[in-house]
C-alpha positions in Angstrom: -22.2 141.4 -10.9 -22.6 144.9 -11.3 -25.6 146.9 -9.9 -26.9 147.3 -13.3 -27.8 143.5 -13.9 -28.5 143.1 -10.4 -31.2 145.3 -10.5 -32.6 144.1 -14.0 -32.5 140.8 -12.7 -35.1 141.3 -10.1 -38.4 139.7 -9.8 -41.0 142.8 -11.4 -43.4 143.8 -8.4 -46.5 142.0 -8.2 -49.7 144.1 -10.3 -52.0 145.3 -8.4 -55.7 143.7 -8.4 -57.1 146.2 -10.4 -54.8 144.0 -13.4 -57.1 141.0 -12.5 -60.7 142.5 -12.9 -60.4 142.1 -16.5 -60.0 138.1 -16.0 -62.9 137.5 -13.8 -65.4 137.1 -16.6 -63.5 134.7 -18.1 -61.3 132.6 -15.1 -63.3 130.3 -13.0 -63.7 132.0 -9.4 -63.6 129.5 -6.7 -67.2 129.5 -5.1 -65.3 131.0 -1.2 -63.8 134.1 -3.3 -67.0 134.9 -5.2 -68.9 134.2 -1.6 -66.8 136.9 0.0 -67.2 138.8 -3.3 -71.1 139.1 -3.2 -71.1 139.3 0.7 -68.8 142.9 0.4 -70.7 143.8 -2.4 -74.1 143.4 -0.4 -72.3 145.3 2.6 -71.9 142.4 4.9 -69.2 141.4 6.6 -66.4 138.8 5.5 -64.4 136.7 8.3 -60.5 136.6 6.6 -57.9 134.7 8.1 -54.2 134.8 7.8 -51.8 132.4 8.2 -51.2 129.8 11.0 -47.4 130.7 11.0 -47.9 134.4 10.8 -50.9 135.9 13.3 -53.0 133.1 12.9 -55.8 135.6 13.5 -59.5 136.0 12.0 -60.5 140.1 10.6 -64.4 140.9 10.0 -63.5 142.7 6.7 -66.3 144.9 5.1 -66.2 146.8 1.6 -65.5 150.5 3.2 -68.1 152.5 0.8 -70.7 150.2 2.4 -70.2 149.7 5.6 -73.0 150.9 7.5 -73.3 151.8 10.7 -75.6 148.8 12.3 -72.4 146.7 10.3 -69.7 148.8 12.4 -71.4 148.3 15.4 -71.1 144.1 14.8 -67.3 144.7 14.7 -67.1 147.0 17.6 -68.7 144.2 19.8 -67.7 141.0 18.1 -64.1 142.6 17.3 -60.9 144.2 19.3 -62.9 147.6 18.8 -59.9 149.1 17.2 -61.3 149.9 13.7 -59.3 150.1 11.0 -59.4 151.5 7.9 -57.1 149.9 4.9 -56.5 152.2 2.0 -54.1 152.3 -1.0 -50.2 154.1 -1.0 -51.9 156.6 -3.3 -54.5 157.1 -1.1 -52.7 157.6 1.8 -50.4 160.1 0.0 -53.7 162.1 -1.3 -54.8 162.4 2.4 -50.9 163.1 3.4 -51.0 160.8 6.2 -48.0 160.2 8.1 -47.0 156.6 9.7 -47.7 156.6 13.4 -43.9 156.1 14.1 -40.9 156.6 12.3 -39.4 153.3 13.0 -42.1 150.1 12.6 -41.1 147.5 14.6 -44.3 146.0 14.5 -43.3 142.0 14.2 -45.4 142.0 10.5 -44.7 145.4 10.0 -48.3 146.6 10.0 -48.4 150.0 8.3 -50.6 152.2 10.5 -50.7 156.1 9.7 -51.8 158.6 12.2 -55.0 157.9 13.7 -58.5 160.2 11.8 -61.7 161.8 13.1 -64.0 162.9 10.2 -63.8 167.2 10.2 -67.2 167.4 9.8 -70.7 165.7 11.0 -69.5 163.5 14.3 -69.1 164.3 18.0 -67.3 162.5 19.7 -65.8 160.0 17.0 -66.7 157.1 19.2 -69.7 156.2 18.2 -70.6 153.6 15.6 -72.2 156.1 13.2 -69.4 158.6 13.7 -66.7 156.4 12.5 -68.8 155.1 9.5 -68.7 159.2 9.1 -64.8 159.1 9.0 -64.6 156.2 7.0 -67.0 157.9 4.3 -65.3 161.0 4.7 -61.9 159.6 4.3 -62.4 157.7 1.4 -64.5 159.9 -0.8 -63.5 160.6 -4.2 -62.6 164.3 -4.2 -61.4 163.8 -0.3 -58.5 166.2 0.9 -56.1 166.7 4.1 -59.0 169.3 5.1 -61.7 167.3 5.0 -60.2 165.0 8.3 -58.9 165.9 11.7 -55.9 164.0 13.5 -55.9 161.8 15.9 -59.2 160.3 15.8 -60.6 157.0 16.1 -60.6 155.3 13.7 -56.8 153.5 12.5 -55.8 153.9 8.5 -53.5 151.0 7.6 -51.5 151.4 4.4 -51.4 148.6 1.9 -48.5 147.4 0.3 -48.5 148.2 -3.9 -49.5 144.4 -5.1 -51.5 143.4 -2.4 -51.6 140.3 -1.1 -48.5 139.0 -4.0 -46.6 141.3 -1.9 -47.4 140.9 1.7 -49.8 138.4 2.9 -52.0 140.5 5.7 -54.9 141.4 6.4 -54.6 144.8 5.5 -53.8 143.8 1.6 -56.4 140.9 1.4 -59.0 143.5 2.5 -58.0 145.9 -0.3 -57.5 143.1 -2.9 -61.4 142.3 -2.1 -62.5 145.0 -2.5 -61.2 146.2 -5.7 -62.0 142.4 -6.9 -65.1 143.0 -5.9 -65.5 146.1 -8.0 -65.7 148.6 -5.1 -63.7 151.1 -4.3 -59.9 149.8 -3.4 -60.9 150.0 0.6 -62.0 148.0 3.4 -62.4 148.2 6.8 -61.2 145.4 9.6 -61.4 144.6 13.0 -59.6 141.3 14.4 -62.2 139.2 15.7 -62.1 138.1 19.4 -63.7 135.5 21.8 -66.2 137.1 25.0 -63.5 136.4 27.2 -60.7 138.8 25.2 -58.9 135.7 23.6 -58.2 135.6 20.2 -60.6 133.5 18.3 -59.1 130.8 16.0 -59.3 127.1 14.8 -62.9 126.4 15.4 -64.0 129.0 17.0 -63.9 131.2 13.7 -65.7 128.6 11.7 -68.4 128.7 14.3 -68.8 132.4 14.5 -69.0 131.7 10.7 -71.7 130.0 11.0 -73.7 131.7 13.5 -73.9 134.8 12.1 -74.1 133.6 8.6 -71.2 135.1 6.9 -68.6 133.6 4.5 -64.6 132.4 5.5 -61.9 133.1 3.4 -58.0 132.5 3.9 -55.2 134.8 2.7 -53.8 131.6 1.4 -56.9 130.9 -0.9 -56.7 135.0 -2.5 -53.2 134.4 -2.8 -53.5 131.4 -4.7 -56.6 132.8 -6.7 -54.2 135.8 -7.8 -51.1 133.6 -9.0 -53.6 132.2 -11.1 -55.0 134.7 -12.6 -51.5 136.6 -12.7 -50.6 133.2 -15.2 -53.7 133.7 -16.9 -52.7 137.2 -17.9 -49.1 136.1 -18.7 -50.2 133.4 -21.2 -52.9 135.9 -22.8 -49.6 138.9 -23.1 -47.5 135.4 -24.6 -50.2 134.6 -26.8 -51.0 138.0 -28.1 
């Protein structure tokens, strides 16, 4: 086979979620997606969990342009502390992050840049209104390499184009929600953890759920939601 039809033979790359806003008014949206939906929308939090074979691990997401800073300072305490902020490729580039290593050998090859302090309007960084200030800085609209300072404290993580169709973590879930969710395409996350520094999962996570109220979502469920609407739009192109 030559390289020619090897390469036209591949698989396109998964569309982004931004492809599947158009289909929401018209594709049913399983009541724990449009839970999660409202929830980021209304600034509160969103408990996401990823696979059993992969980290079998439970994020507090939240919807980055509205996190607040009384909702970053439930993931500093309930969470590992390390905050981390999950932005687009293009967004990355526009802020010319660089990957914290060369080399990733992380085991799920996690895509963390160089950590980021907001330039402007925080003292130490630390605090929980201070990294709300990064988060806002970093993500704003007309936001340049000038307007952030590295290191810092809080942790960009780079999403893979395609989202959770091309990498099922965390970091893409949290973007795919919030762009499904009509928001700006990033989120914020923090791996939730027991009071004794254990992971929580099984049913622990559900009853954190509960207590504090907030909705549970799977990778496994978004990823299903987008095949389906990724066939929706594929019979509407066939049909057309």
């Amino acid at each position: 086979m030559s390289f020619t039809s090897a390469v036209s033979s591949r698989s396109p790359a998964p569309a982004d979620a931004f492809a599947d806003l158009p289909l929401l008014d018209s594709e049913p949206v399983p009541p724990r997606i449009a839970a999660a939906l409202d929830a980021l929308r209304a600034g509160r939090a969103v408990v996401l969990q990823d696979d059993h074979d992969r980290e079998n691990e439970a994020d507090l997401i939240v919807a980055a342009e509205r996190i607040t800073p009384e909702t970053m300072a439930l993931l500093i305490r309930e969470c590992s502390g390390i905050v981390c902020l999950c932005l687009t490729d293009d967004k990355v580039r526009a802020l010319a992050l660089p990957p914290m290593v060369q080399t990733n050998e992380s085991r799920n090859g996690t895509a963390f840049t160089v950590s980021i302090e907001a330039r402007e309007g925080v003292h130490t960084g630390v605090s929980a209104a201070d990294r709300v200030t990064t988060i806002r800085a970093a993500i704003a609209d007309d936001a340049t390499p000038h307007d952030i300072v590295r290191p810092g404290h809080v942790f960009p993580l780079r999403a893979q184009p395609g989202g959770v169709l091309a990498r099922r973590g965390h970091t893409e879930g949290t973007v795919d929600l919030a762009i499904l969710a009509g928001l700006k395409p990033a989120g914020v996350l923090c791996e939730l953890m027991n009071p004794d520094g254990t992971m929580t999962r099984g049913d622990d996570v559900a009853r954190f759920a509960q207590q504090h109220g907030l909705p549970m979502l799977t990778i496994a469920e978004l990823v299903e939601f987008r095949e389906a609407l990724a066939a929706a739009r594929e019979c509407c192109t066939s049909d057309a």
